[in-house]
ChimeraX commands (.cxc) that place a marker at each C-alpha (Angstrom):
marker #1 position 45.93,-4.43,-21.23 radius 0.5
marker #1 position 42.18,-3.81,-21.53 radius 0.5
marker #1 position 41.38,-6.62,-18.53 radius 0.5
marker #1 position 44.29,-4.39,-16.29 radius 0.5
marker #1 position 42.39,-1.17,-17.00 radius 0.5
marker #1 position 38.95,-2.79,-16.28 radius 0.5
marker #1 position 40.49,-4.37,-13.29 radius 0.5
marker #1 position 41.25,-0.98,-11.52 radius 0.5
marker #1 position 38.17,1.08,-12.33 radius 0.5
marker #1 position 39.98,2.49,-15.57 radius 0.5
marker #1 position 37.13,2.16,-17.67 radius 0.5
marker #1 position 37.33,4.69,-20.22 radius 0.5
marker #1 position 40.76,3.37,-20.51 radius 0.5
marker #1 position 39.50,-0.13,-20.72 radius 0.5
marker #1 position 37.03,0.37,-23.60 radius 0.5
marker #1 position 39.55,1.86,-26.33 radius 0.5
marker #1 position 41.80,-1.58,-25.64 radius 0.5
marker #1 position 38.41,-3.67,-25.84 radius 0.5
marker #1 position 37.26,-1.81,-29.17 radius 0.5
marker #1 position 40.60,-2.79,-30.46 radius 0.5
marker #1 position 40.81,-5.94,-29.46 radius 0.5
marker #1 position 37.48,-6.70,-31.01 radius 0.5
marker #1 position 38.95,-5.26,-34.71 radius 0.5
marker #1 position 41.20,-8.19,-34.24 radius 0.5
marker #1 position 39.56,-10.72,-34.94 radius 0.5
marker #1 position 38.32,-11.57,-38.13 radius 0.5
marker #1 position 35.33,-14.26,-37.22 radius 0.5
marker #1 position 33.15,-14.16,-34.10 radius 0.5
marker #1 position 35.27,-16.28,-31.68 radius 0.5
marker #1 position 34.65,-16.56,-27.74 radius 0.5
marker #1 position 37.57,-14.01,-27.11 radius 0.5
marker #1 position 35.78,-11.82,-29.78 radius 0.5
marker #1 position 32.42,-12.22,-27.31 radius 0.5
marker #1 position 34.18,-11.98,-24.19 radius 0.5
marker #1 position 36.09,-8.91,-25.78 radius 0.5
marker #1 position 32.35,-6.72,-26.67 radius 0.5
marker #1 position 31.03,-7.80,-23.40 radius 0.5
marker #1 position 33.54,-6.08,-21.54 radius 0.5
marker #1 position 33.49,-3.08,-24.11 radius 0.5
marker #1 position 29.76,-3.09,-23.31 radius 0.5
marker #1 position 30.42,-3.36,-19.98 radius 0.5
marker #1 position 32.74,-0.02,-19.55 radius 0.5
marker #1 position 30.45,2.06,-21.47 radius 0.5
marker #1 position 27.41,0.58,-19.56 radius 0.5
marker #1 position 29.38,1.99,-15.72 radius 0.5
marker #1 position 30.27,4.69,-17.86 radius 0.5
marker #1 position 26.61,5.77,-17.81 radius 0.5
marker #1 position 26.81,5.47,-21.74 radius 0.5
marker #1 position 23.97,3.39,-22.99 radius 0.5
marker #1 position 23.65,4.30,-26.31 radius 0.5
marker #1 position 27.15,2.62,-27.36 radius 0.5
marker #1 position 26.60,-0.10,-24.67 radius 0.5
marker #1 position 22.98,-1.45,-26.06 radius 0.5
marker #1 position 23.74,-2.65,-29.83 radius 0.5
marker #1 position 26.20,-4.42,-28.56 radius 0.5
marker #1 position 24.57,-6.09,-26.10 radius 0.5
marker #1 position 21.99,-6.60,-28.64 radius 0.5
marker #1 position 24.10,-7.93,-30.96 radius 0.5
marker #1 position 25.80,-10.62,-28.18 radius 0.5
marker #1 position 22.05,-11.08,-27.59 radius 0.5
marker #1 position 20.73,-12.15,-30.59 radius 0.5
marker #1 position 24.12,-14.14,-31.53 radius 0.5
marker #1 position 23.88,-16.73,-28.92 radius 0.5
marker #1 position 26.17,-15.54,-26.01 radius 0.5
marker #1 position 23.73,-15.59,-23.43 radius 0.5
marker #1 position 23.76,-19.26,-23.68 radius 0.5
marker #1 position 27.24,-19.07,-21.98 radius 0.5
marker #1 position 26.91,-16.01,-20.30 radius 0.5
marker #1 position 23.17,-14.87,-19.51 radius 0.5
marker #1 position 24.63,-11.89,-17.96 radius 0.5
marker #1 position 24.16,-10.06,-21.42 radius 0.5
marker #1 position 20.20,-10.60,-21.47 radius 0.5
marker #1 position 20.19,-8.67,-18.04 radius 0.5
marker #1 position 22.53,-5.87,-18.82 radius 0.5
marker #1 position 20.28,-5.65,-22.58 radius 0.5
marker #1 position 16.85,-5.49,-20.61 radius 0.5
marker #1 position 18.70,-2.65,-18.08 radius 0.5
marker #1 position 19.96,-0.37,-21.58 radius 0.5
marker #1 position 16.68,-1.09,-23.11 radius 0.5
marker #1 position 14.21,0.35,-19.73 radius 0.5
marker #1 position 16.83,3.11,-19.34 radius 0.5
marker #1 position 15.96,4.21,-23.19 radius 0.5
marker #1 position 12.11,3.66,-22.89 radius 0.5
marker #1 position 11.82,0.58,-24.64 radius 0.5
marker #1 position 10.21,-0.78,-22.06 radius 0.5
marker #1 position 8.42,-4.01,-23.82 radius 0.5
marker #1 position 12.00,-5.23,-25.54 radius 0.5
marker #1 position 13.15,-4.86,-22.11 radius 0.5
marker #1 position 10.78,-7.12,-19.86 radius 0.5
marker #1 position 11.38,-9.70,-22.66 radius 0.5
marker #1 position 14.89,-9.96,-21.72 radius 0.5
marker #1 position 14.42,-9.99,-18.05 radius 0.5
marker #1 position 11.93,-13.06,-18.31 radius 0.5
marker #1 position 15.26,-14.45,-20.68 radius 0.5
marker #1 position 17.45,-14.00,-17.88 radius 0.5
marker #1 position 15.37,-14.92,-14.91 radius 0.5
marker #1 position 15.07,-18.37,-16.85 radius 0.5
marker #1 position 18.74,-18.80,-16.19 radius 0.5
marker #1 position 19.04,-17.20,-12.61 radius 0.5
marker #1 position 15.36,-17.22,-10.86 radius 0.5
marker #1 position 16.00,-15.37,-7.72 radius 0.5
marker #1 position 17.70,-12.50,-8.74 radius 0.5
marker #1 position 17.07,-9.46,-7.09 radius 0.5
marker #1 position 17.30,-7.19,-9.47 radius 0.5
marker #1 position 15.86,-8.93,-12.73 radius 0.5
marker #1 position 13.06,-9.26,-10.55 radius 0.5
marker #1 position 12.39,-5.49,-9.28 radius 0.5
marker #1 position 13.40,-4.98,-13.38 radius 0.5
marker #1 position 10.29,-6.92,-14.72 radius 0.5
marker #1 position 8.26,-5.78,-11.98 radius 0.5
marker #1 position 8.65,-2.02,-12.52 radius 0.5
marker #1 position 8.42,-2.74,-16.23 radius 0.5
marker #1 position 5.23,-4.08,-15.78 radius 0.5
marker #1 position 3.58,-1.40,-13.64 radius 0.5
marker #1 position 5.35,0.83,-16.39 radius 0.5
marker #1 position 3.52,-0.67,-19.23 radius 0.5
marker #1 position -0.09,-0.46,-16.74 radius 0.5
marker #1 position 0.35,2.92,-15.75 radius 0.5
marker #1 position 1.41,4.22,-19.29 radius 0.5
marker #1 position -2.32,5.70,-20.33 radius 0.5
marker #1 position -2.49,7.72,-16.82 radius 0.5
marker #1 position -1.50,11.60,-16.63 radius 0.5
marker #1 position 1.39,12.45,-14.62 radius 0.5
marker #1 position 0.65,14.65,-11.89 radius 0.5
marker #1 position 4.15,17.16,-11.81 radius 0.5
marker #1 position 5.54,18.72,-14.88 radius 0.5
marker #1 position 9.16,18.31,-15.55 radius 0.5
marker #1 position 10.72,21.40,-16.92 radius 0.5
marker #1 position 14.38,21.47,-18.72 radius 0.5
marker #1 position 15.98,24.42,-17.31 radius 0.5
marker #1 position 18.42,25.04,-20.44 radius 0.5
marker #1 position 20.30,27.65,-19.57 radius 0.5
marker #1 position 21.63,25.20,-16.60 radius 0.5
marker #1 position 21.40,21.97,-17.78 radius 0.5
marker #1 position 24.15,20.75,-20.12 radius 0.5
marker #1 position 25.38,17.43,-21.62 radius 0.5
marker #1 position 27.23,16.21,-19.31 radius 0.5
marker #1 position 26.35,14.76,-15.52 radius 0.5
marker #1 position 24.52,17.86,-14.15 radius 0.5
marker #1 position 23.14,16.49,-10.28 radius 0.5
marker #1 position 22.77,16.98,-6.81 radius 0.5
marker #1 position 21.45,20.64,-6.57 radius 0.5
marker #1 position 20.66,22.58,-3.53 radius 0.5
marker #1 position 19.26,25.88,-2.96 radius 0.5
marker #1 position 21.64,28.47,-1.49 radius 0.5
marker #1 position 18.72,31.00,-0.40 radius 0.5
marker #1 position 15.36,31.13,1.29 radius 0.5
marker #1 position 13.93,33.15,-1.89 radius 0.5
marker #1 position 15.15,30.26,-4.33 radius 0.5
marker #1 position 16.86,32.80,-6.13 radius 0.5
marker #1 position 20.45,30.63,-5.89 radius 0.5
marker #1 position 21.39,27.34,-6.56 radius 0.5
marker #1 position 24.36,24.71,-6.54 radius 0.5
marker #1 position 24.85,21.86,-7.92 radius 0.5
marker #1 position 27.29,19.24,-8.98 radius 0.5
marker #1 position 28.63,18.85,-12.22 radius 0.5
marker #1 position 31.54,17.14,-14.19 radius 0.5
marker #1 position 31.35,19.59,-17.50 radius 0.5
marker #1 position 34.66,21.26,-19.11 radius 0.5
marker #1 position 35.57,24.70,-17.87 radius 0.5
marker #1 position 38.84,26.63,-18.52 radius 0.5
marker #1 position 39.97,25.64,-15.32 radius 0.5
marker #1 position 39.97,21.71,-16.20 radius 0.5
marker #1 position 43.03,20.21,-15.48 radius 0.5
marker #1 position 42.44,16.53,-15.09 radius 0.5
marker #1 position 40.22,13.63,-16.11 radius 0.5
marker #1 position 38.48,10.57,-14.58 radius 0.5
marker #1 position 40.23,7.41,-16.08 radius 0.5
marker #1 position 36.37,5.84,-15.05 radius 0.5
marker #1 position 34.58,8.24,-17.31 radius 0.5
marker #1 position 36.86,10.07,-19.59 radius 0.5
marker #1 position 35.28,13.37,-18.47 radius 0.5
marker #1 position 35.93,16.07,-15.78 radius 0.5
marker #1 position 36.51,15.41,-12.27 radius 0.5
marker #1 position 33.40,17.04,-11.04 radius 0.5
marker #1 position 33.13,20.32,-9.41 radius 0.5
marker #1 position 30.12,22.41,-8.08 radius 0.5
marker #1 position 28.84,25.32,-10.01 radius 0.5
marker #1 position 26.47,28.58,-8.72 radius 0.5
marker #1 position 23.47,29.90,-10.56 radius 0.5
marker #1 position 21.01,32.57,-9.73 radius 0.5
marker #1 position 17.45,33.59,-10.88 radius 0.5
marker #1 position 16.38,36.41,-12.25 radius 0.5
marker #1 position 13.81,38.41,-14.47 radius 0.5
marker #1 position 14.91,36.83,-17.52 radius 0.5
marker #1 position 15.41,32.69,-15.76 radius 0.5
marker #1 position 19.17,31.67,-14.35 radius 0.5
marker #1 position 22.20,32.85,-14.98 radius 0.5
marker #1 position 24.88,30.64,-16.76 radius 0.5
marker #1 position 26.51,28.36,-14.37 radius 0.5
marker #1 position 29.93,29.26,-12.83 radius 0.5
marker #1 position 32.35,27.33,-11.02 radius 0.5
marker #1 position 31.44,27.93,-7.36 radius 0.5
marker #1 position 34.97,29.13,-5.38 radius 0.5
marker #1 position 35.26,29.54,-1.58 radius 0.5
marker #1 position 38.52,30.46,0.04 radius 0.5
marker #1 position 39.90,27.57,-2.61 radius 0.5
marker #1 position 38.38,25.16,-0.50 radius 0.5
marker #1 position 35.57,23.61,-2.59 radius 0.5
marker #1 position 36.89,22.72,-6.32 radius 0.5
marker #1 position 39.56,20.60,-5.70 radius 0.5
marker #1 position 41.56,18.63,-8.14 radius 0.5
marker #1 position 39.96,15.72,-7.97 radius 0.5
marker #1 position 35.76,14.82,-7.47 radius 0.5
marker #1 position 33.32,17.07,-5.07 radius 0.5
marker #1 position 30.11,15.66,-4.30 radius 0.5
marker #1 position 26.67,16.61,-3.69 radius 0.5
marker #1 position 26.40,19.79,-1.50 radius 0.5
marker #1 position 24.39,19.85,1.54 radius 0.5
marker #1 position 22.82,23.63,2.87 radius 0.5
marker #1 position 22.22,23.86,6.50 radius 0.5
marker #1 position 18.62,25.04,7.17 radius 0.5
marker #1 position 19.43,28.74,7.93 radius 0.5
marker #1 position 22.07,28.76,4.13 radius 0.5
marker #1 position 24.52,29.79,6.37 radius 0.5
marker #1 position 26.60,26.72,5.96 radius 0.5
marker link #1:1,2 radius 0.2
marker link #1:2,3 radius 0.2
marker link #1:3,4 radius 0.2
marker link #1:4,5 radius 0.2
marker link #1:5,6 radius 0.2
marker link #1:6,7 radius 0.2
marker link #1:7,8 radius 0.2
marker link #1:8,9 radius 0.2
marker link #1:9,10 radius 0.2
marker link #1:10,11 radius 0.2
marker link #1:11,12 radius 0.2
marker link #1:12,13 radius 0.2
marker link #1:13,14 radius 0.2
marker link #1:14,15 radius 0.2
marker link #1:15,16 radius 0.2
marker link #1:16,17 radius 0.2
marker link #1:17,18 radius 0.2
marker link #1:18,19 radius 0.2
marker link #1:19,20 radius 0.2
marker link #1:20,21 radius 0.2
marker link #1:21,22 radius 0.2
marker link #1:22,23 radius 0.2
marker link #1:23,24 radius 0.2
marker link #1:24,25 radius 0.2
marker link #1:25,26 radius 0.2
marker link #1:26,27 radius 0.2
marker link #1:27,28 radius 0.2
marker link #1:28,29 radius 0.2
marker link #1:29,30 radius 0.2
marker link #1:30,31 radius 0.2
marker link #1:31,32 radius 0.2
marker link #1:32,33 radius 0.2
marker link #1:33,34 radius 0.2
marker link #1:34,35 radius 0.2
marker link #1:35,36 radius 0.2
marker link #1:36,37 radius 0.2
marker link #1:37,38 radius 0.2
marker link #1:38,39 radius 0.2
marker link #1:39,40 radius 0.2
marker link #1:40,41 radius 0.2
marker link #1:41,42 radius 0.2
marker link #1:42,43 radius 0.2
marker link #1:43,44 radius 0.2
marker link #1:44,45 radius 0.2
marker link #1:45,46 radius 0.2
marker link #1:46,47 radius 0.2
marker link #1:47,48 radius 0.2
marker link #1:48,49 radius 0.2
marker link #1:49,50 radius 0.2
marker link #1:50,51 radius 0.2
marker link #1:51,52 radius 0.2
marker link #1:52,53 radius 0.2
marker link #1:53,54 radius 0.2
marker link #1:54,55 radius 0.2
marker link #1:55,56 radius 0.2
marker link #1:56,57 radius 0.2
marker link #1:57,58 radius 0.2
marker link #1:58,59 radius 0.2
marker link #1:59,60 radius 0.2
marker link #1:60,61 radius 0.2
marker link #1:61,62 radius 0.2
marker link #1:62,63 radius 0.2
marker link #1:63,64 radius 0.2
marker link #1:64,65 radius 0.2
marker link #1:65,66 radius 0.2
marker link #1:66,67 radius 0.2
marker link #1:67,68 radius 0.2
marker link #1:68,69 radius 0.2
marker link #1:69,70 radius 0.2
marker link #1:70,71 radius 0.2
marker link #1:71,72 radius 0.2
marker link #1:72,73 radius 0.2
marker link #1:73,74 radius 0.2
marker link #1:74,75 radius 0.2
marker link #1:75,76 radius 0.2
marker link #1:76,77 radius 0.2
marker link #1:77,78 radius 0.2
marker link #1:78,79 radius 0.2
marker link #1:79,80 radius 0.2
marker link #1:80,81 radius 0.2
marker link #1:81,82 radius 0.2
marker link #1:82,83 radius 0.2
marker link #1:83,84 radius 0.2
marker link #1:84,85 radius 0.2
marker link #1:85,86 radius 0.2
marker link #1:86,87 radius 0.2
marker link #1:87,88 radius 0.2
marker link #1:88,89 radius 0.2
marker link #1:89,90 radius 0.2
marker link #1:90,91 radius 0.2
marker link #1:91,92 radius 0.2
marker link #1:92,93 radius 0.2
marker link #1:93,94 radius 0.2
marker link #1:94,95 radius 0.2
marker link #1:95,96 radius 0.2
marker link #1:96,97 radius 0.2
marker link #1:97,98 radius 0.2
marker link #1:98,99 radius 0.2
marker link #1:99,100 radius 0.2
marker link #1:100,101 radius 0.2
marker link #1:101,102 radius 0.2
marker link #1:102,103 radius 0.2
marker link #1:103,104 radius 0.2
marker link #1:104,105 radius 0.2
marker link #1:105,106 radius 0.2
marker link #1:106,107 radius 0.2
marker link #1:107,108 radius 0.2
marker link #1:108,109 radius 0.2
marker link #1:109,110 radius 0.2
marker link #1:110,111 radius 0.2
marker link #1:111,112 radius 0.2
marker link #1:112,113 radius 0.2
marker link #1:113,114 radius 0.2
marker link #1:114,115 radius 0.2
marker link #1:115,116 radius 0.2
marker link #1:116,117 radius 0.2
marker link #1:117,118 radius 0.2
marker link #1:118,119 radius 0.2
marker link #1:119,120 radius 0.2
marker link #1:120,121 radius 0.2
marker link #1:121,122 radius 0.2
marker link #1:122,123 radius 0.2
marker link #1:123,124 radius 0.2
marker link #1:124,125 radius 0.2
marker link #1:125,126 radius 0.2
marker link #1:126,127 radius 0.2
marker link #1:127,128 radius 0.2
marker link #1:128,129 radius 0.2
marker link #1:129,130 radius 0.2
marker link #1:130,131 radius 0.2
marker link #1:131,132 radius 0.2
marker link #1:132,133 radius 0.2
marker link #1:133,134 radius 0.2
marker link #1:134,135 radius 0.2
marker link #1:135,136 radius 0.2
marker link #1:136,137 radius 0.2
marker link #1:137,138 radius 0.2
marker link #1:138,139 radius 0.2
marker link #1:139,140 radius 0.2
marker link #1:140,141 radius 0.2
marker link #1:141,142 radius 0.2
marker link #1:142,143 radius 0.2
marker link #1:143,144 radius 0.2
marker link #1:144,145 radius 0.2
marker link #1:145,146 radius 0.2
marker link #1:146,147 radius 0.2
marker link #1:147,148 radius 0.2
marker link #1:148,149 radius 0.2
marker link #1:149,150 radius 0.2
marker link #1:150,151 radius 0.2
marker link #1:151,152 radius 0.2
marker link #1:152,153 radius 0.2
marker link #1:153,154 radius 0.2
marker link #1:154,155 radius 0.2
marker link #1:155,156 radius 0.2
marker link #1:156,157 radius 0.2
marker link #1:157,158 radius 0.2
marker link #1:158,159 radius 0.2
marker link #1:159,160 radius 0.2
marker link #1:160,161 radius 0.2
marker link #1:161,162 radius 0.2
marker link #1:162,163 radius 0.2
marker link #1:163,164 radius 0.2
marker link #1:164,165 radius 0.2
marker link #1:165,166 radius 0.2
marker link #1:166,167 radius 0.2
marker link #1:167,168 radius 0.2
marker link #1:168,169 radius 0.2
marker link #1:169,170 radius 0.2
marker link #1:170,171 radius 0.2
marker link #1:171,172 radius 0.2
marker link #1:172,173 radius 0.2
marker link #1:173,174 radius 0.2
marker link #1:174,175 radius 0.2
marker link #1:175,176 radius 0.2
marker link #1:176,177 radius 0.2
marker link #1:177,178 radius 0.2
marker link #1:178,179 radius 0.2
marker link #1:179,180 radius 0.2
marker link #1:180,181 radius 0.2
marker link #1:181,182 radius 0.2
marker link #1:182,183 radius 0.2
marker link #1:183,184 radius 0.2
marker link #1:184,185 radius 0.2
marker link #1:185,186 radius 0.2
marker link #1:186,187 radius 0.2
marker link #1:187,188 radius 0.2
marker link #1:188,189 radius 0.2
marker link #1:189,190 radius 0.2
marker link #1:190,191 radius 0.2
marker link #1:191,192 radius 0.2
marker link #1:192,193 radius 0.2
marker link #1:193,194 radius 0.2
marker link #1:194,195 radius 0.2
marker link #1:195,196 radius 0.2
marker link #1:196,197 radius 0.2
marker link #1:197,198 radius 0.2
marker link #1:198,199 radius 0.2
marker link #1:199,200 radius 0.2
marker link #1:200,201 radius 0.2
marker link #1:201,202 radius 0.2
marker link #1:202,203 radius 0.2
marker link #1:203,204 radius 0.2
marker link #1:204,205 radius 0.2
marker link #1:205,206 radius 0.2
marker link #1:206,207 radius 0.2
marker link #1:207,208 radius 0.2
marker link #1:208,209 radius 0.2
marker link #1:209,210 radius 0.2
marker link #1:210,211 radius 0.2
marker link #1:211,212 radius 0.2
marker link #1:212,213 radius 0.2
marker link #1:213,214 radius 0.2
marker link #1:214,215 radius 0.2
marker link #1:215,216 radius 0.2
view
């Protein structure tokens, strides 16, 4: 059931069948492997790498990557995506071992390394959290509505009373696009952004594009 899920993009799906599966078994077996690698695996495309990395650890450290080096590369991905940037060239050397030309262990280790050379330099921007817009889920894509920069949209798969369905690949929201304006005392809260009921659909909207005179 969990391998017909995963098959079809269901991936939230997918990992509660894998996470039961793997309370099956009683001694680490090759099913039991296969069975956290593809639990890792949905929670890795479902942009969650804090469940996804111990387990790759774990398969790691316990010997699967000698059938299935796969694991060091996804490991040294979870590991540079949560700044633990040495642990993570370590595994991309593991895994370029097994596969040499890979593309993308290769740009991994590289940008690791200029990572770990460039850490004692000063960035030259600030990044600012804007709280009052940002939230925990995927918040992306924004574009500014007005030539002051006083509105903005952006794309966004949070929960709002008008939620009526769910992405089997996530578990969350089907995203929808939400307005915010500036003022005196920062931006507004975020509201779903309605048009003639023909921008939040029932299903995903994307990133929105403004025309150059925010007419369009």
């Amino acid at each position: 059931m969990a391998d017909s899920a995963f098959s079809i993009l269901q991936y939230n799906t997918a990992a509660d069948y894998y996470s039961k599966a793997v309370k099956k078994f009683r001694e680490t077996t090759p099913d039991k492997q296969y069975a956290q690698f593809r639990l890792a695996e949905c929670y890795r495309i479902m942009n969650d790498p804090d469940r996804a990395a111990p387990i790759f650890k774990e398969l790691s450290e316990g010997g699967y990557g000698m059938t299935n080096p796969l694991v060091f590369l996804r490991y040294a991905e979870s590991m540079k995506t949560s700044g633990n940037v040495s642990e993570a060239k370590s595994y991309f050397e593991k895994y370029l071992k097994a596969d040499p030309g890979n593309p993308e262990a290769k740009v991994g280790l590289e940008s690791c390394q200029w990572i770990l050379d460039n850490q004692a330099k000063r960035m030259q921007v600030n990044v600012v959290t804007l709280e009052e817009v940002n939230s925990t889920y995927d918040d992306f894509g924004p574009a500014i509505l007005k030539n002051d920069y006083s509105e903005m949209v952006f794309t966004s798969n949070r929960y709002n009373e008008k939620t009526k369905s769910w992405d089997q690949w996530s578990g969350l929201p089907y995203s929808d696009l939400y307005k915010t304006s500036s003022g005196n005392k920062g931006w507004s809260a975020p509201a779903p952004f309605e048009f003639l009921g023909k921008i939040n659909s029932e299903v995903h909207e994307g990133s929105p594009n403004v025309s150059k005179d925010y007419k369009s």
